[in-house]
C-alpha positions as a Markdown table, in Angstrom:
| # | Residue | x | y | z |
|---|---|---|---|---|
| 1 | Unk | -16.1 | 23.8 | -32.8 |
| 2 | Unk | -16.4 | 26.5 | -35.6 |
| 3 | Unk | -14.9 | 25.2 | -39.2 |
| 4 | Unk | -11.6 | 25.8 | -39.7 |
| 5 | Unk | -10.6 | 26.3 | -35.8 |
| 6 | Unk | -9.4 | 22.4 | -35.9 |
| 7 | Unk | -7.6 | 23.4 | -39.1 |
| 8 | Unk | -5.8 | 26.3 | -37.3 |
| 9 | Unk | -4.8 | 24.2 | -34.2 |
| 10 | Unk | -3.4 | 21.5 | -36.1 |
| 11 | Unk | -1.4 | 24.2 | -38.0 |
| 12 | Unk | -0.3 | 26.3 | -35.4 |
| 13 | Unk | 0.7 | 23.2 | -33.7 |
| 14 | Unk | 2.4 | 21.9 | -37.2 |
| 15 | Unk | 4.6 | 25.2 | -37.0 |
| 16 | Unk | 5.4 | 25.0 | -33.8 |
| 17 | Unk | 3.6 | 28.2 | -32.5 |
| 18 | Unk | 1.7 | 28.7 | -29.5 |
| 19 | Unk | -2.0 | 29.4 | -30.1 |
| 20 | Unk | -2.8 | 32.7 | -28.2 |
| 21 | Unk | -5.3 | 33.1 | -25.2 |
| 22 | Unk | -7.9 | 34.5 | -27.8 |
| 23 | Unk | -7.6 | 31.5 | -30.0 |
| 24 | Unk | -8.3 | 29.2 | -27.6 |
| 25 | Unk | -11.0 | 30.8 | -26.4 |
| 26 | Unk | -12.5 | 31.1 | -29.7 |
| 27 | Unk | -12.1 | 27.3 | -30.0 |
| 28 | Unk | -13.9 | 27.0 | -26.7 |
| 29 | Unk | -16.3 | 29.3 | -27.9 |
| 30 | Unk | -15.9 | 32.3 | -25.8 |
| 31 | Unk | -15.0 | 35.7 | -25.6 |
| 32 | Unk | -11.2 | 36.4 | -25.3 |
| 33 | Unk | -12.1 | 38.6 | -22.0 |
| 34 | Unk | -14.2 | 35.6 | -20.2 |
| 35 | Unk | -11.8 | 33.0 | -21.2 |
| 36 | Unk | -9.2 | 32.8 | -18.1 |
| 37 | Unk | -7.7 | 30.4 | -18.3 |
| 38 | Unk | -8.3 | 28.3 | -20.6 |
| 39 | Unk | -5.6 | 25.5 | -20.6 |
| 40 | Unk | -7.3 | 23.5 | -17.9 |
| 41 | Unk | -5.2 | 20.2 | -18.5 |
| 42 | Unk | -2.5 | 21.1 | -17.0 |
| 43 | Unk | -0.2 | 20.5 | -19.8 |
| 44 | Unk | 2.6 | 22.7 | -20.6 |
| 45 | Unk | 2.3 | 22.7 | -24.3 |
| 46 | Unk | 5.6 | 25.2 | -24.9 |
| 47 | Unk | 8.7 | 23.8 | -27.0 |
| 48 | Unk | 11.7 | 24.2 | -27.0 |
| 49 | Unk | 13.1 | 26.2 | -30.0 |
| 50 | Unk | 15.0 | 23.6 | -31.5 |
| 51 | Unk | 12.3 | 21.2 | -31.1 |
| 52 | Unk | 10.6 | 23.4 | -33.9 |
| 53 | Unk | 12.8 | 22.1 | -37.1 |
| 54 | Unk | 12.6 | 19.1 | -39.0 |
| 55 | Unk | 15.5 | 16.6 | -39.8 |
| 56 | Unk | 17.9 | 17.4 | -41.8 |
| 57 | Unk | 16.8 | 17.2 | -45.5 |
| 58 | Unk | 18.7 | 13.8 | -47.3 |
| 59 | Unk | 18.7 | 16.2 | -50.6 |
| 60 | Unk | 21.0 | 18.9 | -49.0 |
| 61 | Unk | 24.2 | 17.2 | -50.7 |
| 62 | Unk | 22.3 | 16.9 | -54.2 |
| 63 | Unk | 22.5 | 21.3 | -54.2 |
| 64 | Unk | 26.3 | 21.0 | -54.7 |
| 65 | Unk | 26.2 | 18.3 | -57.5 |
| 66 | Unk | 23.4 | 20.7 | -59.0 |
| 67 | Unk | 25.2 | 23.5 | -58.7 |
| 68 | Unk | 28.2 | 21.8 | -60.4 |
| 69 | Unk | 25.8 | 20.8 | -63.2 |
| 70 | Unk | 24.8 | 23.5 | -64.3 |
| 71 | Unk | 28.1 | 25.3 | -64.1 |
| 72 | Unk | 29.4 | 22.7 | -66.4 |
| 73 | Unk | 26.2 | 22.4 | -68.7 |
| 74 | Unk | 26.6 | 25.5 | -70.9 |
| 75 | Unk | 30.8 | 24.6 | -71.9 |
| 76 | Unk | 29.0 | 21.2 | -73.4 |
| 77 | Unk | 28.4 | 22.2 | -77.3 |
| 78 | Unk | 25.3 | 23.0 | -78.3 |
| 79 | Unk | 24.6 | 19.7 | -80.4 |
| 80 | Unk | 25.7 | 17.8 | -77.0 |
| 81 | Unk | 23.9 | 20.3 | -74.7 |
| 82 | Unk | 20.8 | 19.6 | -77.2 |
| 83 | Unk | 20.9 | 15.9 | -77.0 |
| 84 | Unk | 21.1 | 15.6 | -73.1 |
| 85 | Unk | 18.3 | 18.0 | -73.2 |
| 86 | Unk | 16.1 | 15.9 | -75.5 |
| 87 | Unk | 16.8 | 12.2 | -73.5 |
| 88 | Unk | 16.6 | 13.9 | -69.6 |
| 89 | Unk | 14.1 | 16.8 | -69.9 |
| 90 | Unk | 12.1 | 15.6 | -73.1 |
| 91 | Unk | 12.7 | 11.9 | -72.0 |
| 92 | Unk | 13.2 | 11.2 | -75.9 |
| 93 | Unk | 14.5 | 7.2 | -76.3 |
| 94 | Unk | 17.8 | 7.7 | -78.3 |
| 95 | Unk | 15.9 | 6.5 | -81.4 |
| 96 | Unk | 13.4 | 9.4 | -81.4 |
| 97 | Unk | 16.3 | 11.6 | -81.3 |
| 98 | Unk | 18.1 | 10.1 | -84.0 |
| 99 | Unk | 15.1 | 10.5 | -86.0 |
| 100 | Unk | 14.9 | 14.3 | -85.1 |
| 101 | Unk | 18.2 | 15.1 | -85.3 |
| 102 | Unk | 19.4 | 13.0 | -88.4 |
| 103 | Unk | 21.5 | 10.5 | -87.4 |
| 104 | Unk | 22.1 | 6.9 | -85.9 |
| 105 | Unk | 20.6 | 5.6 | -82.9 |
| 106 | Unk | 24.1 | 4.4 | -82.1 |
| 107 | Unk | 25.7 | 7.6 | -82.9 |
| 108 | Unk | 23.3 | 9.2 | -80.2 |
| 109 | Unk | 24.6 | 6.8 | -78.1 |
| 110 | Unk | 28.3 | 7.3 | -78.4 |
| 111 | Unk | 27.1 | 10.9 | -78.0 |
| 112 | Unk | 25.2 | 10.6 | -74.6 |
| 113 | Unk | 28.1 | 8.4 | -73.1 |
| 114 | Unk | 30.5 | 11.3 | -74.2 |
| 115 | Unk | 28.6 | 14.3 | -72.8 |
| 116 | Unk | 28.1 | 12.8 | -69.4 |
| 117 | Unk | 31.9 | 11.7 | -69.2 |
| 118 | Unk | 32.2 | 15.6 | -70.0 |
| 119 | Unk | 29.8 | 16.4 | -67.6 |
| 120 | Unk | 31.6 | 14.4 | -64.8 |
| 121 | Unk | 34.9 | 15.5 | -65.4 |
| 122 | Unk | 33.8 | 19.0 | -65.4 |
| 123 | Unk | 31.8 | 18.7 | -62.2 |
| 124 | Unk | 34.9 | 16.8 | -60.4 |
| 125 | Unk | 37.5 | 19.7 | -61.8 |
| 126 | Unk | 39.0 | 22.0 | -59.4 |
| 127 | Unk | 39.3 | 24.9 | -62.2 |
| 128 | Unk | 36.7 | 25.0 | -65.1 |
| 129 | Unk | 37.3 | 24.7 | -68.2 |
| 130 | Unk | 35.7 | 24.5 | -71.6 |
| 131 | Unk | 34.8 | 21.1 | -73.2 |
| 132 | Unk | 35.4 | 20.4 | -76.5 |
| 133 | Unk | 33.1 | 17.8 | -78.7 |
C-alpha cells in the first residue's frame, strides 16, 4: 500500500464518508478504469446518516454557565475583576497577590469569597444588574 493511503481510509472511515471507486482502487493499486469492482467482501460498508455523529458532548451545559460568566464579569469592579483574574488565569496563591497588590493575604481572601458570591448571584439573576464592591 502507498504511504498515506492507510492514513486516508482510516480518516474517511473516521468521518464517516464513503471512499470513492478511484480510492479504492488506488489502495489496491490500480487504475480507476480497471478497478470494477473493487469491494469483493461483500460488505456493505454504507451508514446510516445518523450513525455519523458522536455522543452528545457532557460540556454542552458548561456554554450557558460561560456565557452567564462573562456577562456578569465586566459589572464586578475593576479591583475585584483584577483579583479573580490574578488567582484563576494567573493562578497567583492569594499571598502573591497581596504582595502585588498591597494588602493582606486575608483581605484577598474576604475579597475572592465576595466576588464569586457576586458572580453567582449575577449568573442566577433573571435581570442584570450592576454589582457594587
Amino acid at each position: 500500500m502507498a504511504p498515506g493511503i492507510a492514513d486516508r481510509q482510516n480518516l474517511a472511515g473516521r468521518l464517516c464518508l464513503a471512499m470513492q471507486p478511484d480510492q479504492h482502487a488506488q489502495t489496491r493499486g490500480v487504475a480507476h478504469d480497471q478497478a470494477g469492482n473493487v469491494d469483493d467482501d461483500g460488505v456493505d460498508d454504507r451508514r446510516e446518516f445518523g450513525e455519523c455523529f458522536g455522543e452528545p458532548d457532557p460540556a454542552l451545559e458548561a456554554v450557558v454557565e460561560h456565557d452567564a460568566l462573562c456577562r456578569a464579569l465586566p459589572l464586578l469592579p475593576e479591583r475585584l475583576r483584577l483579583i479573580l483574574t490574578l488567582r484563576y488565569v494567573d493562578e497567583l496563591s492569594q499571598s502573591q497577590i497581596a504582595d502585588k497588590i498591597g494588602m493582606s493575604q486575608m483581605h484577598v481572601s474576604r475579597l475572592l469569597s465576595r466576588s464569586i458570591v457576586m458572580l453567582r448571584r449575577h449568573m442566577t439573576a433573571e435581570e442584570p444588574t450592576a454589582l457594587a464592591a
